[in-house]
C-alpha positions, 0 to 999 in steps of 0.5 A: 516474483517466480515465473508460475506468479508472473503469468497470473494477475493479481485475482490468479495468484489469490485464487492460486493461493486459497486453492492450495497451488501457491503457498502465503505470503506472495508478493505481486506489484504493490501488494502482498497477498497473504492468506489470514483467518477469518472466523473459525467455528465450533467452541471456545474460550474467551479468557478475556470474558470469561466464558466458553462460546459455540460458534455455529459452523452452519453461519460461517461455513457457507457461501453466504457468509463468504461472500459477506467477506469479500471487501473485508477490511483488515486492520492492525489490532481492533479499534477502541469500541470493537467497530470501525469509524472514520478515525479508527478506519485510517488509522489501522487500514492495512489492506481488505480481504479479497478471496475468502474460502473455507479451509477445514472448520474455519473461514479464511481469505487471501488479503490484499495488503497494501502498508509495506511496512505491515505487509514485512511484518506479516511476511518475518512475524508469527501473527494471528487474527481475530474478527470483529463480529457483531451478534445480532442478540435474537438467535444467541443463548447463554447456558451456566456450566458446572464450574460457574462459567457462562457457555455462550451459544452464538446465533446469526452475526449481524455485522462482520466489522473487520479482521484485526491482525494481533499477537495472539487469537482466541481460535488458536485455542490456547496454541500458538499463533496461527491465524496468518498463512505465513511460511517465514514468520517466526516471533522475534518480537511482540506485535505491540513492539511492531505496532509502536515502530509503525506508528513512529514511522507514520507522518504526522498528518497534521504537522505544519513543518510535515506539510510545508516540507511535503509542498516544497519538494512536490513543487520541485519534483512536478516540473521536473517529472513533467519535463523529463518524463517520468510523472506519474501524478501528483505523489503523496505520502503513503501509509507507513512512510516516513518524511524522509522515506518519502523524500528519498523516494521523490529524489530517486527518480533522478538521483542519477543525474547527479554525479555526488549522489547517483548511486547513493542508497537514499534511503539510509539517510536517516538525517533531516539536515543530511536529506536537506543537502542531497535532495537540494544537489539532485534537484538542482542537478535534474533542473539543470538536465531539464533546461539543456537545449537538447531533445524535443521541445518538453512544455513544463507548466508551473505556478508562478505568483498565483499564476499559470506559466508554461515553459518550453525546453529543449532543441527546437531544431529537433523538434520542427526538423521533421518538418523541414523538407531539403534545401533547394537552392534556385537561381535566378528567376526571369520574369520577362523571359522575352519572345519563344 
């Protein structure tokens, strides 16, 4: 993040970027901001339909239309049946688009994209994009052309469903891809080749083994984040990642408390027995760390058997110290001093 990012927040640098004052992608936190196309306007061919189009400017080049975009979800290919439903929404959700605005005849946005694995897509690949919009049929006209294809004449749109990144879209008009504001993309490979990789990499949400694994390690990371101070909620798989990513992320928060594995890359192990072994001797190592009598006092709460149990760890001296004044030491005391 250079220093013109870092004194902006996250609404600053998508503004910054749909200005023109930032390039795309960027990278902020968590996410990657990037720019995408929304819609362009004006005619077109659809080869897929077999017909030309005419997309009024005066329905999407306007402010209304903007804002019909704020939220928009943006999503890996379209879904089966062109709109979204629940299944189809957590399947290919990506990120939402943030900021739209016009640029030239065309609208765009600055996306907030959260799936890691799809935001280094969007940041090393030539993409482009495509709106799922819905006409609403009142307003649209067709008109028969000489060569006996169909010219479709688009009224009002009475949904705009989602933004699909894809290989290639129809407003790049027979160019090359276009649709995605990226200054290191270049076409290595196919988005149906990074497509297939991301949903090998996705868990399996309803593995048994997945699940169980899942509950074993967060049951040994909780404690152990509560009483060394780095918990940061209950951690769940993220979109993208794999078991053993997910592992290694867990595991890493004390990896360097253990002497074998301290400075080992977690990441690259790509065995589940291996993982098996490091996680087991890093966690082994933190309980190890979280018993030492040394420190304040740190409650840990666990689940024990179906019940609640907390423990305290720690030095109870350094805890109740501050609340010890010095020793004085008193001789004896007289209680019959006599006559003054």
């Amino acid at each position: 993040m250079n220093a013109a990012v870092r004194q902006l927040d996250e609404l600053g640098v998508a503004k910054a970027m749909a200005a023109g004052e930032l390039p795309s992608p960027q990278r902020y936190a968590n996410i990657l901001l990037v720019a995408l196309r929304i819609s362009g306007t004006g005619s077109v061919y659809r080869s897929g339909a077999n017909e030309y189009a005419w997309r009024d400017p005066k329905h999407y080049l306007s402010d209304e239309f903007l804002e019909r975009c704020q939220g928009l979800p943006v999503v890996l290919e379209h879904p089966k049946g062109n709109v979204l439903n629940t299944e189809e929404f957590r399947e290919r959700i990506i990120g939402t688009v943030a900021i739209p605005f016009v640029m030239g005849d065309e609208v765009w946005g600055v996306a907030k994209i959260y799936d890691m694995p799809a935001a280094r897509m969007l940041e090393t690949k030539k993409l482009s994009t495509s709106p799922a919009v819905v006409l609403g049929g009142v307003d649209d006209s067709k008109v028969k052309l000489s060569d006996g294809k169909e010219l479709l004449i688009e009224g009002k749109p009475m949904l705009l469903d989602h933004l699909a990144i894809v290989p290639l879209g129809t407003w790049d008009k027979g160019g090359p891809p276009k649709g995605v504001n990226s200054t290191y993309a270049d076409n290595a490979r196919s988005l149906s080749m990074q497509i297939a990789e991301l949903k090998r990499r996705m868990p399996a949400q309803n593995d048994a083994v997945t699940r169980e694994i899942v509950a074993r390690d967060v049951a040994r990371y909780a404690p152990l984040a509560q009483a060394l101070g780095d918990s940061e909620g209950t951690p769940h798989l993220l979109g993208g990642e794999t078991l053993l990513d997910f592992r290694a992320r867990l595991a890493s928060k004390f990896q360097h408390l253990d002497s074998t594995y301290k400075t080992s890359n977690l990441l690259t192990i790509g065995d589940a027995a291996a993982m098996d072994m490091v996680v087991e001797s890093i966690y082994s190592s933190a309980e190890k760390a979280m018993k030492r009598p040394s420190g304040a006092l740190r409650s840990v709460t666990t689940v024990e058997h179906g019940a609640r149990v907390e423990r305290f760890y720690g030095d109870a001296r350094y805890t109740w110290g501050m609340f010890q004044g010095d020793h004085v030491r008193y001789g004896r005391i007289n209680r019959n001093p006599g006559p003054k």
